[in-house]
C-alpha positions in Angstrom: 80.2 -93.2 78.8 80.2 -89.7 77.9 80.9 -87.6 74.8 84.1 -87.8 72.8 86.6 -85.4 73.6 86.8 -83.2 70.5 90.4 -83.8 69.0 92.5 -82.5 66.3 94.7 -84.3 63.9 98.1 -82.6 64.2 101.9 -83.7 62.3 104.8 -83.7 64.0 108.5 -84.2 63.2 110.3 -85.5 65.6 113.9 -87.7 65.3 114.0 -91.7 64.9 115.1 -92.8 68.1 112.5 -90.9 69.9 109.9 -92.2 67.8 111.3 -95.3 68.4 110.9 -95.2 72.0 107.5 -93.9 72.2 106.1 -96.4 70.1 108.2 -99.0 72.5 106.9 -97.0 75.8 103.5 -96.5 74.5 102.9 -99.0 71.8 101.4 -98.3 68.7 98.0 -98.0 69.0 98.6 -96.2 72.1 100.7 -92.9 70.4 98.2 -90.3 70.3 97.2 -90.6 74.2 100.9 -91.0 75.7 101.8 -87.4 74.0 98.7 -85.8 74.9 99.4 -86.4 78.0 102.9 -85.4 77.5 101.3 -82.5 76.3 99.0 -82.1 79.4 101.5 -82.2 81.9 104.3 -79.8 79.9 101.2 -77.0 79.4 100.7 -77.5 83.0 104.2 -77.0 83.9 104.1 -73.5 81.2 101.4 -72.5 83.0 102.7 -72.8 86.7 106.2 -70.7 85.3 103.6 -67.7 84.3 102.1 -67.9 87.4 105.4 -67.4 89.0 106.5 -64.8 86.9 103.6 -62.8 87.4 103.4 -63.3 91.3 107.4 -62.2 90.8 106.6 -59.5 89.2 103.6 -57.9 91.5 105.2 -58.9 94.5 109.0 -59.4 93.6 111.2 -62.3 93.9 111.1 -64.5 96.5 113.8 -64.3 99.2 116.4 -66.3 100.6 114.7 -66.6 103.9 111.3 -67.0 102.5 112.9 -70.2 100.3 114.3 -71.4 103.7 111.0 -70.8 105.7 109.0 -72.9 103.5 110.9 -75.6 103.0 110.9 -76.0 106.9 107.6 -76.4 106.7 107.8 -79.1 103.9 108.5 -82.6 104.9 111.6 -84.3 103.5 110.5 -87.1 100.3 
């Protein structure tokens, strides 16, 4: 096993029925790690809208027909 992950204690308000359903979702003991992933996957998501803001900006928005051309090339889900 490999060092600790260095963490910080942090407080957070948040309303009842979402506490509520966390703890239900992630249980009790289990809090910290369900929002840091939360956490994870929102910065990740923050970080991909930068991205294509600055690619926006240097290179302007993408077109209509460039929108349509690559999702031809991407399969249905």
């Amino acid at each position: 096993m490999g060092e600790p992950a260095h963490t910080d204690k942090l407080s957070v308000t948040i309303p009842t029925d979402l506490a509520d359903e966390l703890r239900s979702r992630a249980g009790r003991g289990n809090v910290s790690a369900y929002v840091t992933q939360a956490l994870v996957r929102q910065l990740e998501h923050d970080r991909l809208g930068d991205l294509l803001a600055e690619l926006a900006e240097v290179h302007g928005p993408v077109t209509d027909d460039e929108l349509a051309r690559a999702r031809a090339e991407w399969p249905e889900r």
